[in-house]
C-alpha positions as CSV (number, residue, x, y, z in Angstrom):
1,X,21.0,9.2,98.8
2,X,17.4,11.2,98.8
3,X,18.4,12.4,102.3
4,X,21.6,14.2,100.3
5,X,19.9,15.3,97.8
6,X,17.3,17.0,99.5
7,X,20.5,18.7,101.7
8,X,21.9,19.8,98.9
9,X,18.4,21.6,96.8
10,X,17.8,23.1,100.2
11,X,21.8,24.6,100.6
12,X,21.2,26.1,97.2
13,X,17.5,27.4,97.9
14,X,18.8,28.9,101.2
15,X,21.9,30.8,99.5
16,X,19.8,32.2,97.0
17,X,17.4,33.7,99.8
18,X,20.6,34.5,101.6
19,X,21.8,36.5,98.9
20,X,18.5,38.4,98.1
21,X,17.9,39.3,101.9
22,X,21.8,40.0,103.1
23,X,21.7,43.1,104.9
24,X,22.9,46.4,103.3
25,X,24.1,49.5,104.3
26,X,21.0,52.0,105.2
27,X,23.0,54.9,103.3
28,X,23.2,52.7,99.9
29,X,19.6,51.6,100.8
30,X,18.3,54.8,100.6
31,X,19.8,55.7,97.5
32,X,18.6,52.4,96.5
33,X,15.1,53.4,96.5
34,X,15.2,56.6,95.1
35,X,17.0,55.1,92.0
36,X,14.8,52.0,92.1
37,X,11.6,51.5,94.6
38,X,10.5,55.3,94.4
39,X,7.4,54.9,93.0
40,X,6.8,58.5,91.8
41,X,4.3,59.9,89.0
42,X,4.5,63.0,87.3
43,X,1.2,63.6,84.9
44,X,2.2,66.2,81.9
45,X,0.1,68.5,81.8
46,X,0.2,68.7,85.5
47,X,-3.9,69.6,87.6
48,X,-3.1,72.5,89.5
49,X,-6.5,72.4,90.8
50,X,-6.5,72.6,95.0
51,X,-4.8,74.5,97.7
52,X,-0.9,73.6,98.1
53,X,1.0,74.8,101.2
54,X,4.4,74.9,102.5
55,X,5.6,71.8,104.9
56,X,7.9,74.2,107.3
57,X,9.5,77.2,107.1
58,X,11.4,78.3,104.0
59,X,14.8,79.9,103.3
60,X,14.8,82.3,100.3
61,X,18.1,83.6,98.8
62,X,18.7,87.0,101.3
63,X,17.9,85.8,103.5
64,X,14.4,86.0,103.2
65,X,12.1,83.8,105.7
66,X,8.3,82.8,104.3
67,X,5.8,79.7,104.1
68,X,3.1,80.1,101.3
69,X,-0.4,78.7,100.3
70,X,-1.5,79.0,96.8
71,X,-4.9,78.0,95.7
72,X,-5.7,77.7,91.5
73,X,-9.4,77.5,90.4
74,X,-10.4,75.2,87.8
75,X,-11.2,78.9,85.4
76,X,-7.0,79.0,85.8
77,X,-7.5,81.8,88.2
78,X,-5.1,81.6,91.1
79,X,-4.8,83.2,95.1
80,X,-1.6,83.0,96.4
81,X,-0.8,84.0,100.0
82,X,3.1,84.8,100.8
83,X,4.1,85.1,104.6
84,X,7.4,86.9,104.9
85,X,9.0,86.8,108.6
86,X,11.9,88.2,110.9
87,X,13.0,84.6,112.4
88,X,13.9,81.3,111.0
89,X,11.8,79.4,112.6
90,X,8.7,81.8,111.0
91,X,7.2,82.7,114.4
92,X,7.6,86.3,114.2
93,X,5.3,87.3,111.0
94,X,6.8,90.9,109.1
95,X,4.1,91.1,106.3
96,X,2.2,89.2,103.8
97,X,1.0,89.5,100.4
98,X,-2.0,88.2,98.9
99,X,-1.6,87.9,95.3
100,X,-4.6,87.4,92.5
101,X,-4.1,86.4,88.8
102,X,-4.5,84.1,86.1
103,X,-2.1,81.0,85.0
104,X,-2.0,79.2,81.9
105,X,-0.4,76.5,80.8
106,X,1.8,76.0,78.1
107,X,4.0,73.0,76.4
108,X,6.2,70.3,78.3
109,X,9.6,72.4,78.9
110,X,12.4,71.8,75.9
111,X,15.1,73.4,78.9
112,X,13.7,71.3,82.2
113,X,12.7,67.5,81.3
114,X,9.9,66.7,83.0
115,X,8.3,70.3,83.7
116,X,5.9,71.8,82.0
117,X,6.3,75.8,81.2
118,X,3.0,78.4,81.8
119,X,2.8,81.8,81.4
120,X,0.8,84.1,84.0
121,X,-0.3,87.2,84.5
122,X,-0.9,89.2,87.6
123,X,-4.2,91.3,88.7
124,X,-3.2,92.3,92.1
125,X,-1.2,92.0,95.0
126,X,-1.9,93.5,98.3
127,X,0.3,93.7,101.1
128,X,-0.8,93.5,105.3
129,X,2.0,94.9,107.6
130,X,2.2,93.0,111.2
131,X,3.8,95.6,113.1
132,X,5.0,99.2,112.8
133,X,8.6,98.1,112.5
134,X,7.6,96.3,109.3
135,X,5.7,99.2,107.7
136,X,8.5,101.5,108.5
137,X,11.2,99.0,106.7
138,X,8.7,98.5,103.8
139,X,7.6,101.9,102.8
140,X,10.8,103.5,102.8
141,X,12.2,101.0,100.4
142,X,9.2,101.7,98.2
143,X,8.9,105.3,98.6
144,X,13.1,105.2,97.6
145,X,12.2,103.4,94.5
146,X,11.5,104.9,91.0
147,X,8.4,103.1,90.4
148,X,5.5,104.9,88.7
149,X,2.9,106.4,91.2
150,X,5.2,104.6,93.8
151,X,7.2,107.4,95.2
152,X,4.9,108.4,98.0
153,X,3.3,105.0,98.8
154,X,2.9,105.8,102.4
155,X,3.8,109.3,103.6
156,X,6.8,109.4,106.7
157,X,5.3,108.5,109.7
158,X,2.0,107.1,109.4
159,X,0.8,104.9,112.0
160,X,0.1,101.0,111.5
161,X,-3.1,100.1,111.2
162,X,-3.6,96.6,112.1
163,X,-5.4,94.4,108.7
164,X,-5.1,97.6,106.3
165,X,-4.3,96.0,102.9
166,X,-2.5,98.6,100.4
167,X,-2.2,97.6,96.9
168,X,1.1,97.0,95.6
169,X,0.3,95.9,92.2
170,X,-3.0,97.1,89.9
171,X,-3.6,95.9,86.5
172,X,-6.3,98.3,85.8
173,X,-4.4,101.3,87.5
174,X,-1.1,100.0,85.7
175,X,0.7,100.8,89.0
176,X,3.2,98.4,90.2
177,X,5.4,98.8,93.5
178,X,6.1,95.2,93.8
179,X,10.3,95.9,92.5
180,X,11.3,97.5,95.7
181,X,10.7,94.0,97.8
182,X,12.4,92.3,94.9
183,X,9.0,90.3,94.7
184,X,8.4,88.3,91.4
185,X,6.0,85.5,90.9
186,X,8.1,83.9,87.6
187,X,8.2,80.6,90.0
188,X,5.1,79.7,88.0
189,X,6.4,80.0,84.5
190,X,7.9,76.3,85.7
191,X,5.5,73.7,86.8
192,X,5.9,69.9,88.0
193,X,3.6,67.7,89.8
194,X,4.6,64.8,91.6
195,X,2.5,62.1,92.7
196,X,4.2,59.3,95.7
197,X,2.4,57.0,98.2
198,X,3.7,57.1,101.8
199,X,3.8,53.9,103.7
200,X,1.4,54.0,106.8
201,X,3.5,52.7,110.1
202,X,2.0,49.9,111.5
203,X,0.5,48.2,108.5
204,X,1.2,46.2,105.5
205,X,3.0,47.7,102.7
206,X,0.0,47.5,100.6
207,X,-0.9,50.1,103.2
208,X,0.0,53.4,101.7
209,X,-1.5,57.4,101.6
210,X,-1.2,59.0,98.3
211,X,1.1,62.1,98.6
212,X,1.2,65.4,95.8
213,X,3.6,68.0,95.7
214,X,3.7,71.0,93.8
215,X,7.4,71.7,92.6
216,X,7.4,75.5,91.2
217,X,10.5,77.5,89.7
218,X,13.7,78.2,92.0
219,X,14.5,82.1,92.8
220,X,17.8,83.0,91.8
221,X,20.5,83.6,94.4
222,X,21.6,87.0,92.6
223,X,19.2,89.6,94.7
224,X,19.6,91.8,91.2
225,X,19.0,89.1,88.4
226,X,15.5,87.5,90.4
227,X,13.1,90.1,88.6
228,X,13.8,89.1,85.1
229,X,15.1,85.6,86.1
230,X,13.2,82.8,84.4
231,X,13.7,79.2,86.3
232,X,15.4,76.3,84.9
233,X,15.3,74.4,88.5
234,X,13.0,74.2,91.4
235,X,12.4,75.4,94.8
236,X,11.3,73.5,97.8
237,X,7.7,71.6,96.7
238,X,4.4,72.8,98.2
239,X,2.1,69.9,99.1
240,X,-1.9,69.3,98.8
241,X,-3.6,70.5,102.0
242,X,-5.6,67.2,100.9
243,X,-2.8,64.6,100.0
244,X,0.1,65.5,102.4
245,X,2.7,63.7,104.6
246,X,1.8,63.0,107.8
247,X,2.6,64.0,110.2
248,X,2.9,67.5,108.9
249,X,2.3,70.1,111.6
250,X,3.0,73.1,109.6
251,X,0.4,72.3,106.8
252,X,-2.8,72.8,108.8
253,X,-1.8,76.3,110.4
254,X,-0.8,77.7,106.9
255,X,-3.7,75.8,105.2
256,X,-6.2,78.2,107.8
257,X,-3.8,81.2,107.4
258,X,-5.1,84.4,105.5
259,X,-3.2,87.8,104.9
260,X,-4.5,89.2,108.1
261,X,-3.8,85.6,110.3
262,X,-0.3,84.7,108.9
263,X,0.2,81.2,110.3
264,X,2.7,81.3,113.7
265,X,4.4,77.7,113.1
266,X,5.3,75.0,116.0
267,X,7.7,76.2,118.4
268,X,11.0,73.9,117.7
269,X,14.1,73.9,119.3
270,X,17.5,74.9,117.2
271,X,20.3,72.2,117.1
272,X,23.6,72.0,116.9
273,X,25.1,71.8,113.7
274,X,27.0,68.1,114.6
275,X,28.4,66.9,111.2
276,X,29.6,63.4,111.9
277,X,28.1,60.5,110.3
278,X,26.5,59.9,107.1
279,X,24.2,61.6,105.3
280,X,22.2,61.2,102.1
281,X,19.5,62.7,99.8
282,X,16.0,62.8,100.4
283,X,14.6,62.7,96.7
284,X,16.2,63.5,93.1
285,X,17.1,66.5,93.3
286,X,17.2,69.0,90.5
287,X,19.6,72.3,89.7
288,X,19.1,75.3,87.5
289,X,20.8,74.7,84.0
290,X,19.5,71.6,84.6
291,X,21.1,68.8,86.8
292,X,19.6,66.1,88.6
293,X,21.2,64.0,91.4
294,X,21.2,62.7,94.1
295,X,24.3,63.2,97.3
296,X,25.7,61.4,99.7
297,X,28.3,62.5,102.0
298,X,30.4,61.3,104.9
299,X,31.9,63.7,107.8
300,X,34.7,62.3,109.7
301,X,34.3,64.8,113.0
302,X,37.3,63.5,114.9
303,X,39.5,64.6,112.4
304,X,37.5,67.3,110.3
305,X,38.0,65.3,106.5
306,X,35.1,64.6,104.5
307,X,34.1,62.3,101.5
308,X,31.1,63.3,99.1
309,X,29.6,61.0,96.0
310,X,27.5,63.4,94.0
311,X,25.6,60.7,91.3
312,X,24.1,62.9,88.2
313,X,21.3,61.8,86.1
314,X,19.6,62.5,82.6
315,X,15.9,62.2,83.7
316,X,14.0,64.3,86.7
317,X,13.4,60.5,88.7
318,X,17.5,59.6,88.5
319,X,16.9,56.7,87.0
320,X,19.6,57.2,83.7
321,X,23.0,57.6,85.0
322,X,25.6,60.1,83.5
323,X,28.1,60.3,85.9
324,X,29.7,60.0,89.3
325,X,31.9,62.6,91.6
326,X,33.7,61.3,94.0
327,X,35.4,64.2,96.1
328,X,37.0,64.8,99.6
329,X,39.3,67.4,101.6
330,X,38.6,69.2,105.2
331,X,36.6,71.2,106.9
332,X,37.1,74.2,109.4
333,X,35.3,74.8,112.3
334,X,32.2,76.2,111.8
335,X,31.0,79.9,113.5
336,X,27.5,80.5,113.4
337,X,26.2,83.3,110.7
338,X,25.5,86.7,111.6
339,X,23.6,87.0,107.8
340,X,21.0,84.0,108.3
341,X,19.9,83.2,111.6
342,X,20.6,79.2,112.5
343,X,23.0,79.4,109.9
344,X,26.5,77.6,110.7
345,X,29.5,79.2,108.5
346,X,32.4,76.4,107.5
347,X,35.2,76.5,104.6
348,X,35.6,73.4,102.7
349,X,39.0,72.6,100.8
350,X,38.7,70.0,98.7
351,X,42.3,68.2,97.9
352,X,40.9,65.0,96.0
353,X,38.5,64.0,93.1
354,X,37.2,61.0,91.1
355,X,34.7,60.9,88.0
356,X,33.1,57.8,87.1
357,X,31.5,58.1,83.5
358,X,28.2,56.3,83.3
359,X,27.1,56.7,79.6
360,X,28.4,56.6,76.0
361,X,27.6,60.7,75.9
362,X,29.6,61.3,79.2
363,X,32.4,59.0,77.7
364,X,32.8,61.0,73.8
365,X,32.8,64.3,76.1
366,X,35.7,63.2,78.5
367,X,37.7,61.8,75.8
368,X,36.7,64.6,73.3
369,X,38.8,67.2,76.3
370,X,41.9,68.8,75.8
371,X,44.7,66.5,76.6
372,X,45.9,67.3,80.2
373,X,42.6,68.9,81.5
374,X,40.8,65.8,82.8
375,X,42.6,62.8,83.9
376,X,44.5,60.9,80.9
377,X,43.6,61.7,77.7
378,X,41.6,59.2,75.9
379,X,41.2,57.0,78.1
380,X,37.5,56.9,79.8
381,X,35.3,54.2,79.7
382,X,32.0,53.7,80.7
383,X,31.6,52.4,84.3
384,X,35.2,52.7,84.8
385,X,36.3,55.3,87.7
386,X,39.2,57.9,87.1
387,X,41.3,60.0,89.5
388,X,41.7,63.4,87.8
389,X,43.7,64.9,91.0
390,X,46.6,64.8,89.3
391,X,45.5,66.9,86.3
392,X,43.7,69.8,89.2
393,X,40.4,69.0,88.0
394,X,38.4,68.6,85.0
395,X,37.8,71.3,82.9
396,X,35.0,69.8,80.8
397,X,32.5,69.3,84.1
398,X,33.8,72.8,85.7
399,X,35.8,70.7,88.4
400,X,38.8,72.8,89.6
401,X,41.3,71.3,92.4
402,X,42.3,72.2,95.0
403,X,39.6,75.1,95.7
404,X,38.0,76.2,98.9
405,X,34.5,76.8,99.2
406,X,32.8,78.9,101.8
407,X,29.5,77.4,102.7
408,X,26.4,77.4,104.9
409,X,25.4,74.8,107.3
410,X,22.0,73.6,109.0
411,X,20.5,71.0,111.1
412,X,16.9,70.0,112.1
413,X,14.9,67.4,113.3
414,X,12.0,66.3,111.0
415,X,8.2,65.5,112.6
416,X,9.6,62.1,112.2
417,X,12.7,63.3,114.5
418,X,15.0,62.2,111.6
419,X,18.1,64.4,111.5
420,X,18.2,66.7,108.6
421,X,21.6,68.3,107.1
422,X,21.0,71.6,105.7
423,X,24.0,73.0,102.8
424,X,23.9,76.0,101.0
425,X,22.4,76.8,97.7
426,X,24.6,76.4,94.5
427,X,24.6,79.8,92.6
428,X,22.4,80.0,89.9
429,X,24.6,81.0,87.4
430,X,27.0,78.0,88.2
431,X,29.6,79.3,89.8
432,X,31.3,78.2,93.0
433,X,31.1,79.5,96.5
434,X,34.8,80.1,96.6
435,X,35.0,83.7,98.2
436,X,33.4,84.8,101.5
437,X,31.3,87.2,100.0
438,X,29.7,84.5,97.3
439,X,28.7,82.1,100.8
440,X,25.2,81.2,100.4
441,X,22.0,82.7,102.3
442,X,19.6,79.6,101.6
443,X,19.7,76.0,101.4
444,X,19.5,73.1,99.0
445,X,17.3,70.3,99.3
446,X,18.2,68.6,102.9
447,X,20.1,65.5,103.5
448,X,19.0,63.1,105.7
449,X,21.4,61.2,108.3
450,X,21.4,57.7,107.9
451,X,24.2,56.4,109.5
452,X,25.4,58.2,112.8
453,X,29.0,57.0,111.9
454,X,30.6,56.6,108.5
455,X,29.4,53.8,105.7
456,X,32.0,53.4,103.6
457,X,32.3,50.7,100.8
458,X,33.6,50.0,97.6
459,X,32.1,50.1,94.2
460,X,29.9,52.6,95.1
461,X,28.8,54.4,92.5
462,X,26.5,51.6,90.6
463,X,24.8,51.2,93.8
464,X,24.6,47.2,93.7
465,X,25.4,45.3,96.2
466,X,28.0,43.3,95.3
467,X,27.8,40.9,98.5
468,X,31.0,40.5,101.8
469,X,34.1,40.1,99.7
470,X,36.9,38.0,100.9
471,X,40.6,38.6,101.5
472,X,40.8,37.7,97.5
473,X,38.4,39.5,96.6
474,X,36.0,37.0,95.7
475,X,32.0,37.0,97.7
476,X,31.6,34.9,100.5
477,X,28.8,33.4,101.9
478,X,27.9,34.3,105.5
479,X,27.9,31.0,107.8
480,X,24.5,29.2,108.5
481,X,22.2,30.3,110.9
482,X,22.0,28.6,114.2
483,X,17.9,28.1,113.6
484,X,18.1,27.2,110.2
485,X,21.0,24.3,111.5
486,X,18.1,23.3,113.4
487,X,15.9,22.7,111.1
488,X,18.3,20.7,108.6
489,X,19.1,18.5,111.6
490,X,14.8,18.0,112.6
491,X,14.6,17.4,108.6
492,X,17.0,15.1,108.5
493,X,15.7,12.9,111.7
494,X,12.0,12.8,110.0
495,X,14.1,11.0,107.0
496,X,15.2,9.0,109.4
C-alpha cells in the first residue's frame, strides 16, 4: 500500500513538472518574453548624461543612409555628430554634421506614454564634405534655396577642401541653411530611456550586462512635412558607448568617429531576401499616433501566401492588451529597388482578416460601429476572435479588405548571425502603402526569424500555452520518459 502511494504523489509531482517544462514553440516563446520575462526599466525623467551611438547602419525615410553619436553634458549642453553616406551598408561617407546646442527637459508626454517631451535649441551646426561629388550635390541644393544669407553658400566650382567645416546654422549670425538638406533635430523634443540586462553566454542566468538605449523621436516619411513635424513615435534606439550589446561591432568605430573621421563600418555581405519561415518581433514596438505592438508573421514560400498576427497594446512594455489582427493573402515576387539600395520591392494582397478584442474599451468601440462595417453588429466580446472578411474590413480600426499594399523588403544577419527581416515603414500620417508611389524608403523595427519553417497553432493570440490537445480537444499528457520509467522501477525495488 505505501509502495502505491508513493507511485501515485510521484505521477502527480512529475505531471506538474511536465506541464511547467513542456516544450513550446520558439516563435510563441519569444513573444512570451517580451510580454512577460522582459525585464525592462524606463526612469521618468530619463539621464541623458553619456555618449549614445548607433548599433549599425540606419535607414532614414528618402532614402537617406547615416549612423550618429550624440553626447549631452550634465550643464544640458549637447554635441551630436550625424554621418550621412551614399551606400547602405555606410561604407562610402558623403558628409557629416556636427551639431552644438542645449536640451531641456520638459514633462512626461500626455501624447506618447512612457516618453518624456524636451524642448532644444540649436547653436550651430557645421557640415565636412568627404569628396567633391558631395560638395557639388550639397551646395547647389543650398545655393537653390531661399534661405537668408544662404543663396551663395559656396560659389560654382570651388574645389574640396578636405576637413573644411562651413557653418550651416549660427545663432548669433541668425543664419540658417540647414532647410535645403531637409535637416531637423525635433527627434529630441521626444525622449525615452530604456534600461535591460543581456544574458552573458556561457554563465548562469544570474550572469547578466546591464544594457541602455536611448529611443529619440521618429522622422516622418513625408520628405515635405519632417521640418515642422513633431514625433509621436520613435526611431531606431542609440545605445551607451558604456552599457551596450555585445557584441556590437559598429559601436566602437562610431564611438571614435569625429566630423572629419566619419566611422567606415564592418564590411558585410548582402543577403538574399528568402522569406520563408517564421518571423517575430524583437522588442515592443511603438508607431506614431501612438501604437504599441508587437508582430509575428509566417511566409509560406512554396506557394507565396502569408499569415500575420499584429498584437496591440496600451502601455510602451506590451504588457496591457487591446487587440489582436489576424490577417493573410499573397505575395508577388519580389524585384530588388532601384530607390533604396538592398531594398527588395513585393506587393502584398491581403484577402482575409480576424480581430480579437482584448479589453472592455476595445469591446464598447467595436460594438459602438455602424452596423455592417465591422463583423456583426453587437456582438464582440472580450477574448473572443471575429472574422470581419465578410463585412471588407473594419472601419473603426482603418482595416479595409481586400487591398494591396506595395512594400519594401530586407534581410541581414545580426553579430549574433540571427536572421533579421526588414519591412517598410508605416506612413506617418496613417495611411496605407497601397499605390506604388506611397512604397516605403526605410524600415520598421526588424523581425527576427525564429522558426525556418512555419509555427502555426491555435489560440494564439493570448499567448498561453494551452498544452498538446487531443482528437477531442481535451490536453494530453505526453507519455513517460524512458529514464524517469527507470527510476520508478529502481524506487520501487529499494521498497522492496
Amino acid at each position: 500500500m505505501v509502495r502505491c502511494w508513493w507511485l501515485a504523489g510521484l505521477l502527480v509531482v512529475y505531471a506538474a513538472a511536465e506541464r511547467s517544462l513542456r516544450w513550446e514553440p520558439r516563435c510563441r516563446q519569444q513573444l512570451r518574453h517580451l510580454q512577460d520575462g522582459a525585464r525592462i526599466a524606463a526612469r521618468l525623467p530619463p539621464r541623458l548624461e553619456g555618449q549614445w551611438v548607433s548599433t549599425g547602419c540606419e535607414v532614414r525615410p528618402g532614402p537617406e543612409f547615416l549612423t550618429r553619436s550624440y553626447l549631452f553634458y550634465a550643464n544640458r549642453l549637447f554635441k551630436a555628430f550625424q554621418f550621412y553616406y551614399w551606400d547602405p551598408s555606410c561604407r562610402e561617407p558623403s558628409y557629416s554634421l556636427v551639431i552644438k546646442g542645449k536640451l531641456r527637459l520638459r514633462q512626461a508626454s500626455w501624447i506618447t506614454r512612457g516618453a518624456t517631451e524636451a524642448d532644444y535649441h540649436l547653436h550651430k551646426v557645421g557640415i565636412v564634405f568627404h569628396s567633391q561629388k558631395a560638395m557639388r550635390e550639397v551646395a547647389s541644393r543650398i545655393n537653390q534655396s531661399s534661405g537668408e544669407g544662404c543663396s551663395g553658400f559656396l560659389p560654382p566650382g570651388r574645389a574640396w577642401a578636405p576637413r573644411a567645416l562651413y557653418e550651416l546654422l549660427s545663432a548669433k549670425t541668425e543664419r540658417d541653411c540647414t532647410a535645403a538638406l531637409g535637416f531637423a533635430m525635433h527627434e529630441l523634443s521626444l525622449v525615452r530611456v530604456e534600461r535591460h540586462h543581456q544574458p552573458l553566454p556561457g554563465l548562469q542566468q544570474s550572469g547578466s550586462s546591464l544594457v541602455e538605449e536611448l529611443y529619440l523621436g521618429d522622422i516622418h516619411t513625408d520628405w515635405l512635412e519632417r521640418l515642422h513635424y513633431r514625433p509621436t513615435g520613435y526611431q531606431r534606439p542609440l545605445q551607451s558607448v558604456v552599457h551596450h550589446m555585445h557584441p556590437c561591432p559598429a559601436c566602437g568605430v562610431i564611438y571614435r568617429a569625429d566630423e572629419h573621421h566619419p566611422p567606415i563600418l564592418p564590411a558585410r555581405a548582402e543577403l538574399p531576401v528568402q522569406l520563408s519561415g517564421s518571423w517575430v518581433s524583437t522588442r515592443c514596438e511603438v508607431r506614431p499616433a501612438v501604437l504599441f505592438l508587437t508582430r509575428y508573421f509566417i511566409f509560406h514560400g512554396s506557394n507565396h501566401t502569408w499569415q500575420g498576427y499584429y498584437y496591440h497594446y496600451s502601455d510602451p512594455l506590451c504588457k496591457q492588451p487591446t487587440f489582436t489582427i489576424y490577417a493573410s493573402g499573397r505575395y508577388t515576387q519580389g524585384i530588388p529597388s532601384s530607390k533604396v539600395r538592398g531594398g527588395m520591392e513585393l506587393a502584398f494582397k491581403v484577402t482575409q482578416a480576424r480581430v480579437t478584442p482584448m479589453d472592455q474599451v476595445t469591446v464598447m468601440m467595436l460594438n459602438s460601429s455602424e452596423p455592417g462595417s465591422c463583423g456583426l453588429a453587437s456582438s464582440w466580446s472580450a477574448g473572443v476572435e471575429q472574422d470581419i472578411t465578410p463585412t471588407n474590413g473594419c472601419l473603426a480600426l482603418g482595416i479595409r479588405l481586400p487591398h494591396t499594399e506595395y512594400e519594401l523588403f530586407r534581410t541581414e544577419h545580426d553579430p549574433k548571425e540571427r536572421s533579421l527581416l526588414y519591412i517598410g515603414e508605416r506612413p506617418t500620417d496613417g495611411s496605407s502603402p497601397d499605390r506604388p508611389d506611397k512604397r516605403p524608403t526605410s524600415y520598421q523595427a526588424p523581425l527576427v526569424q525564429c522558426a525556418a519553417a512555419s509555427e502555426e497553432f491555435p489560440n494564439y493570440y493570448s499567448l498561453k500555452y494551452v498544452g498538446k490537445e487531443g482528437a477531442n480537444g481535451s490536453e494530453e499528457l505526453k507519455p513517460l520518459p524512458v529514464a524517469l520509467l527507470l527510476l520508478i522501477a529502481l524506487q520501487l525495488l529499494r521498497w522492496d
